[in-house]
N, C-alpha and C positions, 0 to 999 in steps of 0.2 A: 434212598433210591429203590431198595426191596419193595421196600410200602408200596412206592408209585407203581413200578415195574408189575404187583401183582394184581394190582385194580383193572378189572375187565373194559372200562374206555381208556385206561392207558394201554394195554395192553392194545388194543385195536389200534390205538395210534402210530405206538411200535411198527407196528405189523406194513402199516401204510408207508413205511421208512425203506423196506424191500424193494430193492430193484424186479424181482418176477417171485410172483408166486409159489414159489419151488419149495420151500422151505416154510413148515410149519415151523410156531413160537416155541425157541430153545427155552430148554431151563439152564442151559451152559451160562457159564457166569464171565467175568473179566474182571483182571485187573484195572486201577486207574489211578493215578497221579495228575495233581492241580496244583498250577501255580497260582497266589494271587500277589501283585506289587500296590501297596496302599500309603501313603506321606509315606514313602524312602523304605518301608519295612515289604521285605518278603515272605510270604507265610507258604506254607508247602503243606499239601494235604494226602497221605497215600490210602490204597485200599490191595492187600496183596503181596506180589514183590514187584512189583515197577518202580523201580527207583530212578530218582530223581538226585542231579548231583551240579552244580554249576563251577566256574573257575574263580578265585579271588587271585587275581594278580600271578595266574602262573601256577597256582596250588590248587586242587580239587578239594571242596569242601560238600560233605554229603548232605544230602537235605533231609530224605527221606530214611524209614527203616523198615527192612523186609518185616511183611508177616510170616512168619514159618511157625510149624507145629511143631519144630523141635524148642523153640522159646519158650522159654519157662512159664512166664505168664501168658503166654496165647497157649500152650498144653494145658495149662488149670484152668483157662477159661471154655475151652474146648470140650474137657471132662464134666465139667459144673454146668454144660448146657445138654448132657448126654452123651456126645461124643466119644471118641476114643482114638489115640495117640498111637500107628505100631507102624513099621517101616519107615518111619520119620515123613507121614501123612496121616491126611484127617481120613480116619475111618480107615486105616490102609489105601486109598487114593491119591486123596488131593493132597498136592504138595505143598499147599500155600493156606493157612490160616484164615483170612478175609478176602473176602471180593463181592463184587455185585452181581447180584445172581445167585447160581449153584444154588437152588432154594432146596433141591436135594439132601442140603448138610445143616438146614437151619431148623 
C-alpha cells in the first residue's frame, strides 16, 4: 500500500477521494485490519494496533496482534531499519510499530 500510496497518479487519485479541497496529501498513516472468509477458513490481516477479535460460542477469540514498539521483534526490526526504541515509541513518537503511511518513519 506504501508503494501505491507514493506513486504520483495514485497519489492524484487519492487526492480526488476528498470531499473539498481543504486539505493537502497527509503523510499521516493508519491503522487497518481485514477480514477475508474463503471454503469455511477465516484469515485476518492487521497492520498497527486495530484489532480484530470475533465470538466462538459465547468466548472471545482474538484474531489479530498489536504492532507495538515495545515487542521484542517489532523493537529489532525497528532498530535494524534505523529507527530507535525510547518512551515505548518509534523514534519517541509513534506508538504503533506499522501502519499505512507515516512515510516519515520509513
Amino acid at each position: 500500500m506504501d508503494e501505491l500510496a507514493r506513486d504520483e497518479k495514485n497519489k492524484a487519485e487519492l487526492l480526488s477521494y476528498r470531499e473539498s479541497n481543504e486539505y493537502e496529501f497527509s503523510i499521516a498513516g493508519c491503522t487497518a485490519n481485514v477480514i477475508l472468509i474463503k471454503n469455511n477458513t477465516l484469515y485476518c490481516a492487521n497492520a498497527g494496533d486495530t484489532r480484530c477479535c470475533i465470538s466462538n460460542n459465547g468466548k472471545l477469540v482474538k484474531l489479530s496482534k498489536d504492532h507495538k514498539p515495545t515487542d521484542h521483534k517489532e523493537r529489532e526490526r525497528i532498530m535494524a531499519a534505523g529507527g530507535s526504541v525510547y518512551n515505548e515509541r518509534v523514534n519517541g513518537n509513534l506508538n504503533l510499530s506499522r501502519a499505512l503511511g507515516d512515510f516519515e518513519y520509513k
